[in-house]
N, C-alpha and C positions, 0 to 999 in steps of 0.2 A: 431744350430746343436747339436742332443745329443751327449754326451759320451757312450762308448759303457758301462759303469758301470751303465748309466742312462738307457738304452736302456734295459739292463739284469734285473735293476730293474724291471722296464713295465711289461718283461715278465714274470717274479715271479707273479706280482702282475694279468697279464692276465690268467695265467695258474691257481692262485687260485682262479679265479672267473668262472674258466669252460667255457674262452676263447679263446678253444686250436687252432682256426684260427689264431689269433691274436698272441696269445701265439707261436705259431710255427715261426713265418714271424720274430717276435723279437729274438728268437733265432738264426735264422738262418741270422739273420743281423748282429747279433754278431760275428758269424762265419765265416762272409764273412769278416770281418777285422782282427780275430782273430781265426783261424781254431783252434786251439787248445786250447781253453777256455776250462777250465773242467766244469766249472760251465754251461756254454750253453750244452755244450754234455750232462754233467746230466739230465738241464729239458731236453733237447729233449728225453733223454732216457725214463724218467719218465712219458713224455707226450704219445709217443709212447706203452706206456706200456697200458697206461690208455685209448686211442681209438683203443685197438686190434692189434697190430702190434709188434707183440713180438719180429717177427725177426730185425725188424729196432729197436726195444728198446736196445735187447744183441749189438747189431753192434755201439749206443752207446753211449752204459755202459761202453763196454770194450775199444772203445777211450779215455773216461773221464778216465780208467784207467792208459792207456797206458801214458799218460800225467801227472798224479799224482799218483801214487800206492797207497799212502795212504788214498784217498779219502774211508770214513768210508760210508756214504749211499751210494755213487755207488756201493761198496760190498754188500750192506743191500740189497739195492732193486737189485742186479742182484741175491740174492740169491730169493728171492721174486720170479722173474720173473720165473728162472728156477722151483721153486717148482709151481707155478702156471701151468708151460707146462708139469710136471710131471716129468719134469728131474731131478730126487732126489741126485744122484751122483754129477751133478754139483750144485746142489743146496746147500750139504753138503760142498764141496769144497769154496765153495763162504762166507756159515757163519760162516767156520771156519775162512777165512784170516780177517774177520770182527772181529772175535772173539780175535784172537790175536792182532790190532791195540785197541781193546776197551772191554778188560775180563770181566767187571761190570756193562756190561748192559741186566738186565734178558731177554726181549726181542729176543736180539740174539739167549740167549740159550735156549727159548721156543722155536723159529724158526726151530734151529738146531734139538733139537729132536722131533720134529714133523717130519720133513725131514727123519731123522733114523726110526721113526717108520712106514712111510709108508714103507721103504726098508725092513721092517721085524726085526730091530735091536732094538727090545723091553728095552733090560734090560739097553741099552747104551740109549734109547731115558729117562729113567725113570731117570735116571742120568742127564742129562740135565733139565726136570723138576725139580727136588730137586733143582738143583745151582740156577735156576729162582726163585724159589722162597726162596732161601737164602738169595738172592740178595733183593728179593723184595715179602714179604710174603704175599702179597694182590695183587698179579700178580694173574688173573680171568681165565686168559688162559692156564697158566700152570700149574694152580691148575685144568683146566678142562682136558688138554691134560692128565695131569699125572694117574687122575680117569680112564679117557677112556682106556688109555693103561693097567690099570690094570685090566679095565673090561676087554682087552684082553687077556689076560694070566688067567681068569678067580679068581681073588685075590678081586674083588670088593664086597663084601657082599650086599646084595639082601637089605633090612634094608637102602643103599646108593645110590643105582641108582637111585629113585625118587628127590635124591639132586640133585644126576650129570646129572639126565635129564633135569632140571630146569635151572641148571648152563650152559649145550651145547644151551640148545634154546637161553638162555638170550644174552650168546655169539652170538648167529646166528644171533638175532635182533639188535646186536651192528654191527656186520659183512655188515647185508645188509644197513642198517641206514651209511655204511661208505661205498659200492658201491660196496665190496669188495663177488661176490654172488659165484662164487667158494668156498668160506672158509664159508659164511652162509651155502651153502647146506650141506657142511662138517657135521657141527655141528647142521643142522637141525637134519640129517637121523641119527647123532647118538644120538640126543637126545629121535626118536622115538625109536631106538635100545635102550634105557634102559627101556622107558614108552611107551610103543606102544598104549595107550589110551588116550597119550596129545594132545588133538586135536588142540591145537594153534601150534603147531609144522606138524603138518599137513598140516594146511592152511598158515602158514609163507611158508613151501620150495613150496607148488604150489605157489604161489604167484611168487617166485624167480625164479620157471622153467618157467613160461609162460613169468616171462624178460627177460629170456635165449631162448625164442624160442621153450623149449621142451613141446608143450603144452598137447598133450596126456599126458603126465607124470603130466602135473601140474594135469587136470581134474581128474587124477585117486587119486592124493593128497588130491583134496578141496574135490571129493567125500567120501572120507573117513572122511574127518573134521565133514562131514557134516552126514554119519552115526554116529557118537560117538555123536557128538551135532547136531542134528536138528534145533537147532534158530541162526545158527551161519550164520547172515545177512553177514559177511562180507566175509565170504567166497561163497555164491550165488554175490554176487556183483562182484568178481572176478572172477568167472565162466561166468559171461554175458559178461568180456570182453574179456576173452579166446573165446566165441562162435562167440561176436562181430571178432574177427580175423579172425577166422574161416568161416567169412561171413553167418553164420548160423543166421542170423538178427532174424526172429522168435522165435529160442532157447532162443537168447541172452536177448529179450524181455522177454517170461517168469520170467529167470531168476533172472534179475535187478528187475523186480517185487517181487518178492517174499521177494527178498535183502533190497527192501526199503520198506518192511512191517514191517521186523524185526528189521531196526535200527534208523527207524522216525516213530513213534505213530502218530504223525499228519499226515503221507501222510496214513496210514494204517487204521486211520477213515475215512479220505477224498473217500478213493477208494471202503470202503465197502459202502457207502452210496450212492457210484454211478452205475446205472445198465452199463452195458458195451453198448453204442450208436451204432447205424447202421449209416453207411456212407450216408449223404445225401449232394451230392454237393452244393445245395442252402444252407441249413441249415449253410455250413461253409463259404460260399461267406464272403468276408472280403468288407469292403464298399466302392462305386468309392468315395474313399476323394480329392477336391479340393482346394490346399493348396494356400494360399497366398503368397507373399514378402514381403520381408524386406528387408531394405538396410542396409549395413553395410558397411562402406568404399567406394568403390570404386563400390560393387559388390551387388548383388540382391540373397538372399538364400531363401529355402522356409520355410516359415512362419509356424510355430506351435501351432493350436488353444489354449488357457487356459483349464484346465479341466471344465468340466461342472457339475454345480450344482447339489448334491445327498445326498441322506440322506445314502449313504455307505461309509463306513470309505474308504477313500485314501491308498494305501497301501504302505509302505516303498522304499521297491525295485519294479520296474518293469521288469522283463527278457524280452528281446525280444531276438530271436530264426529265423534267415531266413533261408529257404528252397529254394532247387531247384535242384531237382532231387540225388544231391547227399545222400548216407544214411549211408555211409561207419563206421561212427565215429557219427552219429546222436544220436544214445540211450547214448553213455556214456554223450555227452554232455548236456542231458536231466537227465540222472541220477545222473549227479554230483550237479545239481540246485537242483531236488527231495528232495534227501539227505539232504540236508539243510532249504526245503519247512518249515514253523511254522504257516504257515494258510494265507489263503487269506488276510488277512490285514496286516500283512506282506511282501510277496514276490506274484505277479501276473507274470505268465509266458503269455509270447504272442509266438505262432507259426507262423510266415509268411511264407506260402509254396506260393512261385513267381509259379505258375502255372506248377510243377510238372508232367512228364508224367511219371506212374501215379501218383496219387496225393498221401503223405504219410502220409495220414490219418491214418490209420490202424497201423502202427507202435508207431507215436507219442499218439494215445490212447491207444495202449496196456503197456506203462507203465505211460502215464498221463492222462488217462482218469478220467471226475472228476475233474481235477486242471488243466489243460493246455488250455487255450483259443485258439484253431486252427483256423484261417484263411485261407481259397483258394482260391486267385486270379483268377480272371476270365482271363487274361491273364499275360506273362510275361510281368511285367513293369519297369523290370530293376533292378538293386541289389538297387542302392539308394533310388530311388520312394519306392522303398518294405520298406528300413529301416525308412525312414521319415514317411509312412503309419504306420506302426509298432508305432514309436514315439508319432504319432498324436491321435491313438487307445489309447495309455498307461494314465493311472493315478496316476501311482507314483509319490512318490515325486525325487524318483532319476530313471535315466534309465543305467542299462545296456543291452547291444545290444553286443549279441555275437554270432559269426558265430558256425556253426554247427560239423566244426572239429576242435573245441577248447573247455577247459573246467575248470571247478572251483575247486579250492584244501579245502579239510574241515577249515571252518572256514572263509570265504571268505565273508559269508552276513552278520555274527555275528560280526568279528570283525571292518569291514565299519561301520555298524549302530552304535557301542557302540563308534564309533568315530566322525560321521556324525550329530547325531541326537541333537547332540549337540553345534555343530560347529557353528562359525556366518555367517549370511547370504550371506556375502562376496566371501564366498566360493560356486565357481560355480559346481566343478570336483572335482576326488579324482583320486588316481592311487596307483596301488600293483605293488611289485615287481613280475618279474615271469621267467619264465623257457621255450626257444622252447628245442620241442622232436622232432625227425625224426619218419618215420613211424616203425621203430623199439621198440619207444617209448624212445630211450636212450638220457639222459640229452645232448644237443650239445650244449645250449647258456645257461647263467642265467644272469637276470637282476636284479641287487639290489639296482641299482640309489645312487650308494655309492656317500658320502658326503652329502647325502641328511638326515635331522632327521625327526622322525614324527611329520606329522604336518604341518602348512603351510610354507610352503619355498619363501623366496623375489626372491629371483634368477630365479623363477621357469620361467615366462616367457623368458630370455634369455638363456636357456635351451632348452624348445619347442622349441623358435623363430628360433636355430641353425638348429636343427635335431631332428628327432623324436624318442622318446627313449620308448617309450609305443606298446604295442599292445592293440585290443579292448576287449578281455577278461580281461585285468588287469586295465580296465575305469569304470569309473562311471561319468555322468552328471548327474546334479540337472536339471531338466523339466524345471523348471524356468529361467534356461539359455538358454536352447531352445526357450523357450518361448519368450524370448527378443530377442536371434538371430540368430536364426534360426537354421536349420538345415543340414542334409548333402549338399553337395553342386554337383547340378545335372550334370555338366559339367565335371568335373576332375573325370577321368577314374581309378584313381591307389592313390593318395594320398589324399582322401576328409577327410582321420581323421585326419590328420598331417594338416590340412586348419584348421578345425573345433577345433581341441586343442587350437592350434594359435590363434585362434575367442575368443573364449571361457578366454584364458589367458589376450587376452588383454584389457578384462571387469572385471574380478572376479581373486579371488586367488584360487589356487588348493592344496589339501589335499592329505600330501605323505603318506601311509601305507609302511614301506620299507618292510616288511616280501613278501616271496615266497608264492603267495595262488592264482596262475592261474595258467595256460600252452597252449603255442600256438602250432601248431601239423606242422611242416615243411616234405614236401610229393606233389609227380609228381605231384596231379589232385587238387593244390592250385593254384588260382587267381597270385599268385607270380610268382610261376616255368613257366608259360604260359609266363607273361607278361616282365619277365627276358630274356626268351631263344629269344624272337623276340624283344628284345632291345628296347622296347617303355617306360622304366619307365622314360625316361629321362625328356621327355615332361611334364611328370608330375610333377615331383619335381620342373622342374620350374617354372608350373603354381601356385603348390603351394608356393613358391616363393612370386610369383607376385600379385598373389591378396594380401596375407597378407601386404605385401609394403604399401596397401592400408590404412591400419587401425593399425596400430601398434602403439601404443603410440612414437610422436615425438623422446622424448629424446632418445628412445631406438633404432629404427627403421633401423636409416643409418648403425649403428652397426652391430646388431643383421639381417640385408639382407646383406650386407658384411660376414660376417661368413657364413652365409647360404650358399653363391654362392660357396664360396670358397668348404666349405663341399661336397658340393653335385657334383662341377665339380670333384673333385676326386672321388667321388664315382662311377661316370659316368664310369669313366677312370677305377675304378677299376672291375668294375660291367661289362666290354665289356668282360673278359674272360671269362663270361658264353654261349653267344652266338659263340661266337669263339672257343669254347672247341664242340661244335655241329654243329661246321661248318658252322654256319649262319653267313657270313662275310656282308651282307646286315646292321644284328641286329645292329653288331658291327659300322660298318659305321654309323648308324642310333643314336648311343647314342653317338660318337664323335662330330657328329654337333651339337647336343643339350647342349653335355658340355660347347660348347665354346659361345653358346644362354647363356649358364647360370652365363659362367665367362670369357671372352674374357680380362682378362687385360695381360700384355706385361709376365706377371710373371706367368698368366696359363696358355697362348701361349707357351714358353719356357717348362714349366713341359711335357705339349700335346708333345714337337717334340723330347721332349729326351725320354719319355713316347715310343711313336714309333720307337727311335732309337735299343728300347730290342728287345731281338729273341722273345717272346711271341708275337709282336705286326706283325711276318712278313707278315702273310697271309693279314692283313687288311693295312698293307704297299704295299704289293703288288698289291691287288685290289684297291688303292686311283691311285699309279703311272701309273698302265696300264688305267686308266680311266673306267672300268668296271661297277662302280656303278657311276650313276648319282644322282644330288637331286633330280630333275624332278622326276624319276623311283622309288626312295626311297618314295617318298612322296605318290605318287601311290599306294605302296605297304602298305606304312601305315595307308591311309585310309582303305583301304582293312583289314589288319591285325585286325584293330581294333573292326568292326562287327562281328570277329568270335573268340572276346576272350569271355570265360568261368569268367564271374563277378561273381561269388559268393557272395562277398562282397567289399567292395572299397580299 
């Protein structure tokens, strides 16, 4: 049993990893023993602050107060807060009483007169700048605040604004670089206020309105970026995903086009040398491949021819790219690969469009035409059959296979290879840390496989073996591993890559990259959010489970499926609030007997009936006592359910 000083750690350490689920649940377990911890009230205050919720942030700040008055960052950041909602008054109020517990920290008193100078109180805010930088004469901010306020009062010499415009944007890029995009736009707009022809200040604040939402306001920003500098690729790159939002899918193609002529010479000869193709459905038929077996364990996967003999160079990375009807987020995930294209011997992208109505040919050529290898199924053959076709097609020496709302952060093929290509053969897989987004785009998870260092890790397999800590944008397999054992596995509806890791770990070693250089896109019309709300992933985690049992290296095995079970029955347990927050008390029912398929011992019996004894569980208490849900009817319904889920990917 923790301590609640051990528990408060966690959540420090959850909250700085941008685990504010996690982070929150720790807090608020601290609270449940200790309601007036000031340190819990703080992060919660903090946390609240930082997912938009200002008023539950103020509500508390000002408990963490009410319980220690002297606490110095509850002042700090509720002055913060206040200046962020524009409540300058209180915001004054707040870094003064900071001020008075801590006189000598410039910081404060940049805060502070910034806070007076939005109220209009110029000559008191310029005073405050001076003591910041008394205090601390390489303060960046209040040497910028101090300039700009004097360009208000009209004291700034013409001669100087080209510095302070330099200095506001630098600021801005530190501003957004730290999440903080109120205080970047700040000092974007008035960096274009002293130089109205810096055009990276132009394309920074769109850039920061279209994270805000405000995207006419961005477009009227990059467009100007983009009259001052006409080659300014990365501002057309960010207008394709302003358009991409905007569901203007054709604009957005132009766009990304244009983006990645100017900021990759290799994709920009590739494309002039290609005439623009007419659609001809044969021409793209992808091939009926008939894949063999292989056994592995206990279990039968389908088998992956060796490459065949060519006199063309093999190329590094192979992309593969599945299709099926969805397009919502398809060109960025195409233009994030482009971007990093260095020629066919390099990087081969594969398109798998699973039979498409209609087929989207014409988008994936309008900005990979020329370089993208398009496939069209003659009919849907299922997400797995698609990706192992995909597989079987590829020549790389390494594959990744990345679904079509997910995408790769710069540097992602450059820094694998200059790690890969030299690695020993041992190593089957590689894995990047990475980042899910909501369809907002905003940071909700990051993964940085802490405790892991670059490089091959021994632990790695009982890691997998637990739980799966990877998404498939931040994988990479070596073909070769495929090649000995195979591939997706046809059967397991929801977790064939967490089998197929497991496979894979328990032959070869894998290769950690810990840096952020993916992002997985979490959003209603995911294979997740379906397969969550109708409670079926249960079955799956414990298939995958069960076949691995099969093949895991002895010594490790009884262990490493002990943990697992354990895992995944709580997760089961934790995972039914989703179906139950929708009122699916079926779902709910449905992933309670698979937990107990998954860990039946006397000790997650007991967790399952005090688990049920909470108010959150009473609807699904209510439906077990009145007998309302049967298995029989469940089981019915899950076969059913199953044929009409949306597989995009496994």
């Amino acid at each position: 049993m923790k301590t609640n000083s051990q528990i408060l750690e966690l959540a420090v350490k959850y909250h700085r990893a941008n685990r504010f689920n996690q982070a929150q649940q720790s807090y608020l377990q601290v609270l449940k023993e200790e309601p007036k911890n000031p340190e819990a009230l703080y992060g919660l205050g903090l946390l609240s602050q930082q997912i938009g919720q200002p008023q539950i942030a103020e509500k508390f700040l000002s408990n963490a107060l009410s319980v220690q008055p002297e606490l110095l960052k509850a002042w700090f950041s509720l002055g913060n807060l206040h200046q962020a909602q524009g409540q300058f008054p209180e915001a004054e109020s707040a870094y003064q009483r900071a001020i008075a517990l801590k006189p000598d920290l410039a910081s404060l008193h940049n805060n502070l007169g910034y806070t007076l100078q939005e109220q209009g109180k110029l000559e008191e805010a310029i005073v405050c700048y001076q003591k910041a930088l008394e205090l601390e004469p390489n303060c960046r901010e209040a040497d910028v605040n101090w300039g700009n306020a004097l360009h208000i009062q009209g004291k700034l010499s013409a001669d100087k604004q080209p510095h302070y415009a330099q200095l506001n944007y630098k600021l801005g890029v530190a501003r957004e670089k730290a999440k903080d995009l109120p205080n970047a736009i700040a000092y974007y707009r008035q960096a274009i206020n002293l130089q109205p022809n810096l055009a990276e200040a132009h394309y920074h604040l769109g850039v920061v309105l279209q994270a805000e939402g405000e995207l006419e306001a961005g477009i009227d920003c990059l467009q100007t970026a983009l009259q001052i500098n006409p080659n300014y690729g990365e501002a057309y790159m960010c207008l394709g995903l302003i358009y991409q939002t905007q569901h203007q899918l054709n604009e957005a193609a132009a766009v990304y086009r244009q983006g990645l002529k100017l900021i990759n010479p290799h994709y920009a000869a590739a494309i002039k040398s290609q005439p623009v193709a007419e659609f001809v459905p044969e021409k793209y038929a992808s091939p009926e491949l008939k894949l063999g077996e292989v056994t592995v364990g206990n279990y039968q996967f389908p088998a992956i021819p060796p490459v065949t003999a060519s006199e063309k160079k093999r190329p590094f990375f192979s992309v593969i790219i599945p299709l099926y009807n969805r397009k919502d987020y398809m060109l960025e995930c195409l233009a994030s690969v482009l971007a990093q294209w260095q020629g066919e011997d390099e990087i081969e992208i594969l398109v798998m469009d699973n039979a498409s109505d209609p087929p989207l040919y014409d988008l994936v050529n309008a900005i990979g035409g020329g370089i993208v290898h398009y496939y069209l199924n003659s009919e849907n053959i299922g997400p797995r059959r698609n990706f192992n076709r995909g597989i079987a097609l590829s020549r790389g020496e390494w594959i990744h296979l990345m679904p079509e709302d997910e995408y790769v952060l710069p540097g992602y093929y450059s820094r694998l290879k200059s790690s890969l290509e030299g690695c020993p053969d041992s190593v089957g897989a590689a894995f990047t840390g990475y980042e899910n987004i909501n369809e907002k785009r905003k940071v909700v998870f990051t993964q940085k496989h802490s405790g892991m260092k670059r490089g091959i890790n021994k632990n790695w397999l009982q890691r997998i073996g637990g739980s799966n800590p990877l998404n498939p944008c931040a994988t990479l397999i070596r073909r070769a591993a495929h090649e000995r054992l195979g591939a997706y596995d046809l059967i397991n509806l929801y977790t064939p890559d967490w089998e197929l890791y497991k496979r894979i770990a328990s032959f070869y070693d894998w290769w950690c990259e810990p840096a952020i250089l993916a992002r997985y896109r979490q959003h209603s019309n995911n294979m997740s959010s379906e397969v969550f709300l109708a409670g079926a992933q249960g079955e799956y985690y414990r298939m995958g489970i069960e076949i691995s049992e099969s093949y895991l290296p002895q010594e490790y095995c009884a262990e490493i499926t002990a943990r697992s079970r354990d895992i995944y029955f709580n997760r089961c347990l934790s995972d039914v609030a989703i179906p139950l927050k929708a009122d699916n008390v079926a779902g709910a029912f449905r992933l309670i007997q698979e937990a107990l398929k998954i860990n039946s011992s006397p000790e997650a019996v007991t967790n399952l009936f005090n688990w049920l004894a909470t108010e959150k569980a009473t609807p699904l208490r209510n439906a077990i006592a009145s007998k309302l849900i049967s298995q029989a009817s469940n089981q019915s319904n899950s076969e059913e359910n199953l044929n009409n889920f949306y597989f995009a990917y496994p």
